[in-house]
C-alpha positions in Angstrom: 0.0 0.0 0.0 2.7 2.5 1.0 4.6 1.7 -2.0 1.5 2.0 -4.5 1.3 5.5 -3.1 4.5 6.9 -3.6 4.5 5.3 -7.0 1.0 7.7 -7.5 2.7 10.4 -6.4 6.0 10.0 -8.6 3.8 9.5 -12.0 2.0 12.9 -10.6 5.2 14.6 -10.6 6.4 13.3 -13.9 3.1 14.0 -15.6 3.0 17.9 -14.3 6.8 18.6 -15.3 6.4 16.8 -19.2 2.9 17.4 -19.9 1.6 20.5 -18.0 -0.3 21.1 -21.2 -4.3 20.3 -22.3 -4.8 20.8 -26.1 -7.8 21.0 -28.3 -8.3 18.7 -30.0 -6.1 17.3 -33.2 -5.8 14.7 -35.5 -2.0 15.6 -35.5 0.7 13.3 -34.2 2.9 16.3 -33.2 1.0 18.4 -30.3 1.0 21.9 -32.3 2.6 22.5 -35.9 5.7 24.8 -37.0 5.5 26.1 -40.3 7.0 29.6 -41.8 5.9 31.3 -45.5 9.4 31.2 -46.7 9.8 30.0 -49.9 13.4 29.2 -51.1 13.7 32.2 -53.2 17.8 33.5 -53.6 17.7 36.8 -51.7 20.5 39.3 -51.0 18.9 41.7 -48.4 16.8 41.4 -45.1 13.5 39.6 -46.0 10.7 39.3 -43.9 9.2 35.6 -43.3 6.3 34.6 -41.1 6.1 31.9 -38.8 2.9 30.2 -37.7 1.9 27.4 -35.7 -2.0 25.6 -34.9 -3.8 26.9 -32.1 -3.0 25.4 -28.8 -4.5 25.8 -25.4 -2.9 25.2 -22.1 -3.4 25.9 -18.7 -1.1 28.3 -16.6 0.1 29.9 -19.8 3.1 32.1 -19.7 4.3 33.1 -23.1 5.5 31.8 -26.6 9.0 31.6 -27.0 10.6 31.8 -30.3 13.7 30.7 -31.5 16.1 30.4 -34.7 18.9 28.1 -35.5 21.9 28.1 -38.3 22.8 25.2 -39.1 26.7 24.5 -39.6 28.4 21.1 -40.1 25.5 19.7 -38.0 25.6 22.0 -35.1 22.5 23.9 -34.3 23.5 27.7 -33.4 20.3 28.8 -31.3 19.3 32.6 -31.1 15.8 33.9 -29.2 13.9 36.1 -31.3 11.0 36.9 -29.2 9.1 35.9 -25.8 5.3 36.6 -27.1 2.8 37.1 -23.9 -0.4 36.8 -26.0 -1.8 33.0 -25.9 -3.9 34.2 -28.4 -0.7 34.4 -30.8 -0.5 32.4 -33.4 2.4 33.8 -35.4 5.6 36.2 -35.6 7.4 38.0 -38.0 11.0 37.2 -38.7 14.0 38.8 -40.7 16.1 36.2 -43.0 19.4 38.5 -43.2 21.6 35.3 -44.3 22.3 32.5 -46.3 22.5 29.4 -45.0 20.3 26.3 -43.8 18.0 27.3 -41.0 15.2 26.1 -38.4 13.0 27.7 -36.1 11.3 26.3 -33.0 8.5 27.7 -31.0 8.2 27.1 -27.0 4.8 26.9 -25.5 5.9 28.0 -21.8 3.8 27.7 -18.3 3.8 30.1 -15.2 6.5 27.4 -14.1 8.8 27.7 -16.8 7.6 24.5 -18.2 7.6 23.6 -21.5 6.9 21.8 -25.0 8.6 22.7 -28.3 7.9 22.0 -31.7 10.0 22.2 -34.5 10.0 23.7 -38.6 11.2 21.3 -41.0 14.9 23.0 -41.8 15.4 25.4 -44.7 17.7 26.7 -47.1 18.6 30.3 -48.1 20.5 29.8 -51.5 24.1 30.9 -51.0 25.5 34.2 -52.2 28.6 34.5 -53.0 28.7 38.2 -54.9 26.9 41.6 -54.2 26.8 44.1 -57.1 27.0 48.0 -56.5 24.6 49.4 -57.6 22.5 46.2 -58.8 22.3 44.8 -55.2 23.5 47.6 -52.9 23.8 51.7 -53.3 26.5 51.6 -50.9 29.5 49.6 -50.3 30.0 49.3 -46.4 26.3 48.4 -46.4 27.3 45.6 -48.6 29.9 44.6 -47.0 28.4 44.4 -43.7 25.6 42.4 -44.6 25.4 38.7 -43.2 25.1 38.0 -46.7 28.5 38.2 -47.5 31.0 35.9 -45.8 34.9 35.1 -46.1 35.6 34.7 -49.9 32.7 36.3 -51.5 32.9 39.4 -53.2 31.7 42.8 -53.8 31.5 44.0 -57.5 31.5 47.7 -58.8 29.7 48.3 -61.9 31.5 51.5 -64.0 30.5 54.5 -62.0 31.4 57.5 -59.6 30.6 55.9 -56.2 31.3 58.7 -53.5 31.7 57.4 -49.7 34.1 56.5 -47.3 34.6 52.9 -46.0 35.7 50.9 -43.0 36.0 47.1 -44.7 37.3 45.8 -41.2 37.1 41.6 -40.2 36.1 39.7 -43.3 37.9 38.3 -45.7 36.2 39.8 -48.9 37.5 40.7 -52.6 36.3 44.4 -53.5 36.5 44.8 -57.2 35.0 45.8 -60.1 33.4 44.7 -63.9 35.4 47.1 -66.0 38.7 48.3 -64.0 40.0 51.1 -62.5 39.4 53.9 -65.3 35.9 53.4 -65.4 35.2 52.9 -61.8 36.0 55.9 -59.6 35.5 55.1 -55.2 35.3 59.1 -54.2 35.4 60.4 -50.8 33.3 62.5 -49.2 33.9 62.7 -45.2 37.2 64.9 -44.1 39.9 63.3 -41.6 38.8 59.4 -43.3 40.4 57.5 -45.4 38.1 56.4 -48.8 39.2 52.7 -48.0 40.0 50.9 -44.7 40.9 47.5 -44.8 42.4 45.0 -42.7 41.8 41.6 -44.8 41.0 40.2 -48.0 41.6 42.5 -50.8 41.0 45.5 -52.8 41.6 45.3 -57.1 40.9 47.0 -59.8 39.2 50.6 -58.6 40.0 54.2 -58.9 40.5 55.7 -55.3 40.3 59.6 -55.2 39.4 62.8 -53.1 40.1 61.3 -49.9 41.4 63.4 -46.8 42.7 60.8 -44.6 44.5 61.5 -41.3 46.9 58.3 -42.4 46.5 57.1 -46.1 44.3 60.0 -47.5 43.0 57.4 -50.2 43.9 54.2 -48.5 44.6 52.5 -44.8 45.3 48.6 -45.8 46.3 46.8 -42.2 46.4 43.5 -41.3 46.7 41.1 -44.1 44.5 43.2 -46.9 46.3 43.1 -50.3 45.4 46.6 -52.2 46.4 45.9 -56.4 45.4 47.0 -60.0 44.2 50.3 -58.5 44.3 53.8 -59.3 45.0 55.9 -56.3 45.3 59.2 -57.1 44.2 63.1 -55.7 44.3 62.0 -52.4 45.4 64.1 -49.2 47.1 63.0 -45.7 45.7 66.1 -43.9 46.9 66.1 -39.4 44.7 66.1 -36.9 45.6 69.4 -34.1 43.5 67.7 -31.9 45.3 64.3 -31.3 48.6 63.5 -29.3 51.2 63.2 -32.4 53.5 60.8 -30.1 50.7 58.5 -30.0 48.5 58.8 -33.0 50.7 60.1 -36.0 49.0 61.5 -38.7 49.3 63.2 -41.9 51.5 60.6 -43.7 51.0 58.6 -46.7 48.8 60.5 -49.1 47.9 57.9 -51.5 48.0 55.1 -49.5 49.5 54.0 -45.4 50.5 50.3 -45.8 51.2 48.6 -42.4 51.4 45.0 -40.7 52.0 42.3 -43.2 50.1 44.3 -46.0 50.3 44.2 -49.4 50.2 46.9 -52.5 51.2 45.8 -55.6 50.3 46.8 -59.4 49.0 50.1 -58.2 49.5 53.7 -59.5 49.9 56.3 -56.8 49.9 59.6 -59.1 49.5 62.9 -57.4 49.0 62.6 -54.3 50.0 64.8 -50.9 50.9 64.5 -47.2 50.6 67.0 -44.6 54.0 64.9 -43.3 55.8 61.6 -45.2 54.8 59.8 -47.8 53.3 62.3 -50.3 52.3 59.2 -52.6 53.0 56.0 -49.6 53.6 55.8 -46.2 54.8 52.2 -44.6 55.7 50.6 -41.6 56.4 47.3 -39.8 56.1 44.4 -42.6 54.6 46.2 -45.2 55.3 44.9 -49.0 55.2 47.4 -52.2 55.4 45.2 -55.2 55.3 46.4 -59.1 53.9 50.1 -58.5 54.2 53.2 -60.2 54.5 56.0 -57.8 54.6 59.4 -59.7 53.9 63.4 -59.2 53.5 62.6 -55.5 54.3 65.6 -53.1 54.5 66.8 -49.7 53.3 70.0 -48.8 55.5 72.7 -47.7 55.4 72.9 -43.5 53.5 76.0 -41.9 55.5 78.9 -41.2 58.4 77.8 -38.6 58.1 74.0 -39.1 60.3 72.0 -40.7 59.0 70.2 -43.7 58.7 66.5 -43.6 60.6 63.9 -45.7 59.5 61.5 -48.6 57.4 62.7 -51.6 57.2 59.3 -53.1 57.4 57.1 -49.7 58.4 57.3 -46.4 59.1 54.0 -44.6 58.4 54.8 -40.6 60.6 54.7 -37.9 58.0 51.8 -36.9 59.2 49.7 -39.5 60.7 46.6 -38.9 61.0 44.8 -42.5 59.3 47.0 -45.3 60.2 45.7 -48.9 59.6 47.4 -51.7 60.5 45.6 -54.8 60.2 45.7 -58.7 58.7 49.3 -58.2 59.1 52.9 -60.7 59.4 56.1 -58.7 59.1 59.4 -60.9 58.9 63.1 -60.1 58.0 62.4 -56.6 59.0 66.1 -54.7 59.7 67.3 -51.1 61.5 69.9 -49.4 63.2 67.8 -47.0 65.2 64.8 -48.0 64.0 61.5 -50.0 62.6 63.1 -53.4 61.6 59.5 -54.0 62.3 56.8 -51.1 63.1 58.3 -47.4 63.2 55.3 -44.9 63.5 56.1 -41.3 63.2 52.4 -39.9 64.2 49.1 -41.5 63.7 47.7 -45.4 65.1 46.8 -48.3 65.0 48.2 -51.9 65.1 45.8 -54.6 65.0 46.3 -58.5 63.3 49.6 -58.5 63.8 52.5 -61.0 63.7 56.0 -59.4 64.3 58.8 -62.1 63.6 62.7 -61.9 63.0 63.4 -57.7 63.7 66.1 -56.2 64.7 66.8 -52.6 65.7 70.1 -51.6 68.0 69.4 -48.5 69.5 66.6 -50.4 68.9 62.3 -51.6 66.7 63.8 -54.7 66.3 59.2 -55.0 67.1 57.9 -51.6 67.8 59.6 -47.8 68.0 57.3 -45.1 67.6 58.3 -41.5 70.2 58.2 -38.6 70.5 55.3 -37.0 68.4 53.1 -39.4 69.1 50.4 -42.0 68.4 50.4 -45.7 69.7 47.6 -48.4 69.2 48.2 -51.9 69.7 45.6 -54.5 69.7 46.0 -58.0 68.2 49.9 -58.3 68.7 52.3 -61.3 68.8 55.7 -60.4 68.6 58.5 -63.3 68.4 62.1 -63.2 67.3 63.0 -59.7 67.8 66.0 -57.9 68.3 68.0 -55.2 69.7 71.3 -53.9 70.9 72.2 -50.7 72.8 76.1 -50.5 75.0 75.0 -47.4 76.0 71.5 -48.8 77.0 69.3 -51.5 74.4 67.7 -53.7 73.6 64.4 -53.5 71.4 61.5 -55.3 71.8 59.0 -52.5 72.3 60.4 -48.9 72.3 58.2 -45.9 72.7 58.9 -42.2 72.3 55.5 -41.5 73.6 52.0 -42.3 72.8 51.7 -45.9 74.6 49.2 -47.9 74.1 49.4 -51.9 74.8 46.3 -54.4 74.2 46.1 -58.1 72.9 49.5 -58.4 73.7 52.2 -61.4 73.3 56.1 -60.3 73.8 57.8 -63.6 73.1 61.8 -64.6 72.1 63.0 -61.2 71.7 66.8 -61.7 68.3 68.4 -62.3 69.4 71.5 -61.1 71.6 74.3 -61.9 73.7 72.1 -64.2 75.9 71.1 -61.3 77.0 67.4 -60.7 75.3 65.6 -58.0 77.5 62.8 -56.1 76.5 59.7 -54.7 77.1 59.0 -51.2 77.7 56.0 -49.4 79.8 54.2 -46.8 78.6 50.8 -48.1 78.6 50.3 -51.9 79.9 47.5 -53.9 79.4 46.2 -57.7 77.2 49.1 -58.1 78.5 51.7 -61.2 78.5 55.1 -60.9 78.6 57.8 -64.1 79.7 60.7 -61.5 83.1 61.1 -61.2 83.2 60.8 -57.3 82.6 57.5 -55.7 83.5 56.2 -52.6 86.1 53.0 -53.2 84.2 49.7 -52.9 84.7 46.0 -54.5 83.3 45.9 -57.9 82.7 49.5 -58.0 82.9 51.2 -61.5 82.4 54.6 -62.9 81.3 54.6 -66.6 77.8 55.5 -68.9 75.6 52.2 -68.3 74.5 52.9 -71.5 70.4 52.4 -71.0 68.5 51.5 -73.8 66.7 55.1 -73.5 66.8 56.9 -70.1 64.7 60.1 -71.4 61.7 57.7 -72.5 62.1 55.6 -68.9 63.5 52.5 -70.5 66.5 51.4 -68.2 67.0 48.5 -69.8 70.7 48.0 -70.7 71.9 48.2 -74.3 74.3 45.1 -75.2 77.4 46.8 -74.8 76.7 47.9 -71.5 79.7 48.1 -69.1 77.1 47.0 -66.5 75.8 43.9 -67.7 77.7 40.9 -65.7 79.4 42.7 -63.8 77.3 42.4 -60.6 78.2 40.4 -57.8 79.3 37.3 -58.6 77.5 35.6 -55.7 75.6 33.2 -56.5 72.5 34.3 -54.4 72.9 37.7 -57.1 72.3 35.5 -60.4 70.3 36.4 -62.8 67.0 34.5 -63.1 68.6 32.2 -66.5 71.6 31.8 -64.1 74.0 33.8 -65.6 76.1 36.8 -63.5 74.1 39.3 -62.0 73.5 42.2 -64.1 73.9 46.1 -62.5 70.3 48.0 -62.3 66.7 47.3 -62.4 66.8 44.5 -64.6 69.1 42.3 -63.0 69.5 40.0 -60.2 66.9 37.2 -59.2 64.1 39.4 -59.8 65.0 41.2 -62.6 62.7 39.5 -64.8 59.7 40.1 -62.0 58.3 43.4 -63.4 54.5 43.4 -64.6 
């Protein structure tokens, strides 16, 4: 007898905590039904989808509960949508923002927290994988930001003027275009912001312009972004007065700032201008420049008792720690300071790249580098740059630091006054000068390189070239068919690397 009641009393329990519930009445297996109006349909933006279930009564009633899983690999990723009070509900209103297979579930749920759940049969939103501008989307960060698009898709320009300024920050998305750079023109609107930010994924074939950035007027590419086939051009690094300059530098780079373990390559930087360095680029820590044109790029002359600031094709930081810049053209780059076309203030290395008619004022119209810091270039032609200082000699390369040149040809280095400029250098080797001053080095010779035809920018080297194997003989210095490293652009392991 004593046993019979406690077994009562157990099935009691059991019975109130599983089925608290009394239904009307249905010829249904399942005790209500899930359904939603969804209909399979490919859609890019938020759509609206309704989800109903049968009438169901039951005593004690707290509230509906509804809920909406993604499905990944198997794993069910619950979110709560809404907790609905009225037992008189019968449906809700939901917003299908992503692609994706998905399921929803409504809780019937007691004054005791009790409850019963049904389930929808599992759905599929058709993946996307591209967004068109304007087909899809007006704006680009709106794109981008959309659940829609995930690691590897892409975002697609049609030809167009497309004015904005964008943060692409986290994802791992191509921004391009139909029809190229030429045709498709990303203009900013919004002062102290770069037109582009971007940390990942990559950025081809578009026309950046008009920005006013406070570092990389045009572009900021971070992280692991790779910025190539654009056209960055008019672009501004403008300073803010506001900010602490030892902690948040700004006014460099004003085509593009490159930092991290970046990426620029088969870009043209034309005419472009920094408040500081980097009138075209501005780089630090890991940053790579590959296969670039970097022309017409200035800074602008310093306020009235401030000194201007180095670099009007690129200035490599003082926070760089292994920039490389490599197979790249830098022409009629300009600042008043030092480094008409490359001044590096930190650590990198300058292979095969042409530099031809910069200017610097207070001297290195092609190269300056910094006290202090450490500069290897490999295989550079240097032709006709500039500069002009009233209480110093003139020089095409200037360093201050630990610079150590190999393979290189300075030739024809005045652009002003007619007067000869000299090349500088404590470390240079195998490299030929055509000015009659050269500091002694192994394998150094003064002669004409005789370039196929300087004055049209084609430094390649006629066959009787004094230059040609005469590099160093080492073998990490061949040529890419093997043979002796040639002096100048075109030589070396990556001689044959230019697009």
């Amino acid at each position: 007898m004593f046993r019979s009641r406690w077994s009562l009393v157990l099935m009691f329990l059991w019975l109130s905590c599983d089925l608290p519930f009394s239904t009307k009445p249905s010829t249904e297996d399942d005790l209500f039904l899930v359904t939603h109006d969804y209909d399979g349909r490919v859609i890019r933006e938020k759509t609206a989808v309704t989800i109903s279930w049968s009438d169901i009564t039951i005593e004690d009633f707290k509230e509906y509960r509804i809920e909406k899983a993604k499905i990944i690999a198997g794993d069910y990723y619950w979110v709560d949508l809404a907790h609905l009070p009225d037992s008189l509900t019968t449906s809700y209103v939901d917003t299908l923002d992503d692609d994706g297979t998905f399921q929803y579930r409504v809780r019937v749920v007691d004054q005791r927290d009790q409850y019963r759940h049904e389930l929808s049969e599992e759905f599929v939103v058709p993946n996307i994988s591209s967004l068109y501008i304007p087909d899809h989307y007006v704006h680009l960060e709106t794109a981008f930001d959309t659940k829609f698009i995930d690691n590897g898709d892409s975002i697609i320009f049609r030809p167009g003027v497309h004015p904005g300024n964008h943060d692409l920050l986290g994802k791992e998305v191509v921004i391009t275009s139909t029809h190229g750079p030429i045709i498709t023109i990303l203009i900013g609107i919004t002062a102290q912001q770069s037109v582009i930010s971007i940390d990942k994924g990559k950025l081809d074939g578009v026309c950046i312009q008009n920005g006013s950035g406070l570092s990389g007027g045009g572009v900021w590419a971070g992280g692991t972004a790779v910025v190539t086939n654009c056209f960055i051009r008019n672009n501004l690094a403008v300073e803010d007065l506001t900010a602490n300059m030892q902690i948040y530098p700004s006014g460099h780079g004003g085509g593009i700032f490159i930092t991290d373990t970046a990426l620029v390559t088969n870009c043209k930087i034309v005419k472009n201008r920094s408040r500081r360095g980097g009138g075209g680029v501005a780089a630090d820590e890991f940053a790579t420049i590959r296969n670039c044109i970097i022309y017409s790029n200035i800074n602008d002359v310093a306020p009235s008792g401030e000194l201007e600031y180095p670099g009007g094709g690129l200035f490599v930081s003082n926070h760089s720690l292994g920039v490389t810049i490599k197979n790249c053209r830098f022409t009629r780059n300009r600042t008043e300071n030092t480094g008409g076309g490359v001044f590096v203030a930190g650590l990198a290395t300058l292979s095969n790249c042409i530099m031809n008619y910069n200017y610097a004022k207070l001297g290195g119209g092609g190269i300056a580098l910094g006290p202090g810091n450490s500069l290897d270039v490999l295989n550079c032609s240097l032709y006709r740059n500039g500069s002009h200082d009233q209480y110093s000699t003139q020089y095409s390369v200037i360093s201050m630091g630990n610079i150590e040149l190999i393979n290189c040809i300075i030739s024809r280095g005045s652009l002003v006054d007619g007067s000869n400029i000299k090349f500088y250098s404590m470390n240079s080797i195998y490299s030929l000068v055509q000015e009659l001053t050269v500091v002694a080095g192994p394998g150094n010779i003064v002669a004409d390189p005789l370039f196929v035809d300087p004055e049209q920018s084609d430094f390649r080297l006629d066959p009787e070239s004094p230059a040609i194997n005469a590099g160093h003989p080492g073998n990490e210095y061949k040529d890419s068919n093997g043979s002796r490293n040639d002096m100048g652009a075109f030589g070396g392991p990556y001689g044959d690397d230019w697009e």
